[in-house]
Structures are given as structure tokens and as C-alpha cells.
C-alpha atoms as an extended CHARMM CRD file, in Angstrom:
* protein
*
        51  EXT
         1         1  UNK       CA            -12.1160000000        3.3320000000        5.7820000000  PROA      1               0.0000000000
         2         2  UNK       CA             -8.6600000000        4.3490000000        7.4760000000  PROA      2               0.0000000000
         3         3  UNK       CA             -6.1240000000        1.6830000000        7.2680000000  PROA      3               0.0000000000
         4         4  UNK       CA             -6.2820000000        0.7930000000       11.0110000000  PROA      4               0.0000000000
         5         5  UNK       CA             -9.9330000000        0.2550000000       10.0960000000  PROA      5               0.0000000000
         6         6  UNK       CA             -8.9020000000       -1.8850000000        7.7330000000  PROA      6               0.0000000000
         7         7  UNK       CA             -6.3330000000       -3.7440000000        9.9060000000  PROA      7               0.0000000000
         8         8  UNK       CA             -9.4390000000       -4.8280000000       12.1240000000  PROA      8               0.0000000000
         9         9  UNK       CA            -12.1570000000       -6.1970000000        9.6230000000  PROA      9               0.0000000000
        10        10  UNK       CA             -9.4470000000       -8.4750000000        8.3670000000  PROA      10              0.0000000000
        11        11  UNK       CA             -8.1450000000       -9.3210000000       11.6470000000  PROA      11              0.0000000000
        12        12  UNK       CA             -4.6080000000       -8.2250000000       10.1740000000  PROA      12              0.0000000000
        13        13  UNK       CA             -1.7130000000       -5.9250000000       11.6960000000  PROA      13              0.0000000000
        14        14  UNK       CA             -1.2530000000       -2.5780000000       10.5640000000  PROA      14              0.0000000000
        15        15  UNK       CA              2.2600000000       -3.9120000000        9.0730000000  PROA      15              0.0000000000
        16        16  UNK       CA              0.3510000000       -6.6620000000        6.9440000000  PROA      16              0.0000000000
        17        17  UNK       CA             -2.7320000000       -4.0950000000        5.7790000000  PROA      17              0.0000000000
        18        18  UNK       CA              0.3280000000       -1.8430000000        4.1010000000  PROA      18              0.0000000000
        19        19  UNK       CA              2.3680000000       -5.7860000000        2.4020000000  PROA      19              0.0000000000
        20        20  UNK       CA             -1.6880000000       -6.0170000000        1.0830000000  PROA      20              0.0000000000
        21        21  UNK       CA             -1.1920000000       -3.0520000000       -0.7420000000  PROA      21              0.0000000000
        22        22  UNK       CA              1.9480000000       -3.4590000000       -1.6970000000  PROA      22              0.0000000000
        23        23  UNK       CA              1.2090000000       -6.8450000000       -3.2920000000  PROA      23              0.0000000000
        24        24  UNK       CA             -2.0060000000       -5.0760000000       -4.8290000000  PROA      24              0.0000000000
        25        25  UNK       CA             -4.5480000000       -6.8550000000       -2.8500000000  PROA      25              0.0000000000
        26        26  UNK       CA             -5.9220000000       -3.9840000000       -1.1910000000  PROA      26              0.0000000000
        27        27  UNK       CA             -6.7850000000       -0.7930000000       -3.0160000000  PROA      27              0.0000000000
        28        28  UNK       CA             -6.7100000000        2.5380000000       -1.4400000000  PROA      28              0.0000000000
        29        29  UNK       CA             -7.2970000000        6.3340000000       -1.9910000000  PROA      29              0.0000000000
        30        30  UNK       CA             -5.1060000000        9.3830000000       -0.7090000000  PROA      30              0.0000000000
        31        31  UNK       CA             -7.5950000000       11.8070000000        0.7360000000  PROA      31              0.0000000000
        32        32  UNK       CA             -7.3530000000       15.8230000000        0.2210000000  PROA      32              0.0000000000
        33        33  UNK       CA             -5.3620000000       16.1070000000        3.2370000000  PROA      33              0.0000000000
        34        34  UNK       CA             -2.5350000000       13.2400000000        2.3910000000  PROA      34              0.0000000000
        35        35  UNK       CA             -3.7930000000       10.2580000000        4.3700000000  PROA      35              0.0000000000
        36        36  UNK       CA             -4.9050000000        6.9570000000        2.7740000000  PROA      36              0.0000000000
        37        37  UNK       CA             -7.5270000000        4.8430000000        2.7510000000  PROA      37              0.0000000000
        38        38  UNK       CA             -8.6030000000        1.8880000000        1.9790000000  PROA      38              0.0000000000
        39        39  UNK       CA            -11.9710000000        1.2670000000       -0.5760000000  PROA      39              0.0000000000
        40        40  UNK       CA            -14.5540000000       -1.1930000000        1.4200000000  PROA      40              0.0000000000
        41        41  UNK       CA            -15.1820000000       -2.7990000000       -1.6570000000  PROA      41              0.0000000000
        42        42  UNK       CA            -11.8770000000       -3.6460000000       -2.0360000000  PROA      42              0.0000000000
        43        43  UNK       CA            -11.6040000000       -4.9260000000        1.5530000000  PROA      43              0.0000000000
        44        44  UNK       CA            -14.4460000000       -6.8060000000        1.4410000000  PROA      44              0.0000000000
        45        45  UNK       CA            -12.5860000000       -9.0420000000       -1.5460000000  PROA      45              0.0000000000
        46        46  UNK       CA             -9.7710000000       -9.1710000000        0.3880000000  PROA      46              0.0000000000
        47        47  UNK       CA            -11.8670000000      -10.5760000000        3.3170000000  PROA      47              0.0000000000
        48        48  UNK       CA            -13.6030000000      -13.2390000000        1.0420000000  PROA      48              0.0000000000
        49        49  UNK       CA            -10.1140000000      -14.3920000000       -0.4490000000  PROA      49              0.0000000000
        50        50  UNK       CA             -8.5280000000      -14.6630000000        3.4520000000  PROA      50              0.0000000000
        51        51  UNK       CA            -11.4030000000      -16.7730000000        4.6190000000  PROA      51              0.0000000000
């Protein structure tokens, strides 16, 4: 899911969804053309840990 995406299911700003994946917390995936996204699974976890 895009980042913004992201950003919404864990009721986070755009700014904190990009310190998640610095701190490792969220994983994501570059796509063919350059832009990242993040793995559901992954925010799903993050979502169980926040709440």
C-alpha cells in the first residue's frame, strides 16, 4: 500500500510513517518505477504494537 496509505490505517503523519521505517518498524518495497511501499503485513504489526 503507498505510504500515505499507510499514514491513514495507523492514524500516523506522513513524517512519522517514514521515522517507522527508519527505526525498522515498518517494512517497505521500492516498486519498478522508484516509489515505495509499504507491505500490509508489516503494517498490520505495526498497528497491533500502536494499539
Amino acid at each position: 500500500m503507498s505510504l500515505a496509505q499507510a499514514g491513514q490505517v495507523l492514524q500516523v503523519s506522513r513524517r512519522t510513517v517514514y521515522y517507522l521505517i527508519k527505526q525498522g518498524q515498518l517494512q517497505t518495497v521500492r516498486t519498478a518505477l522508484g516509489s515505495q511501499r509499504a507491505l500490509v503485513d508489516s503494517v498490520r504489526s505495526c498497528w497491533m504494537e500502536r494499539t
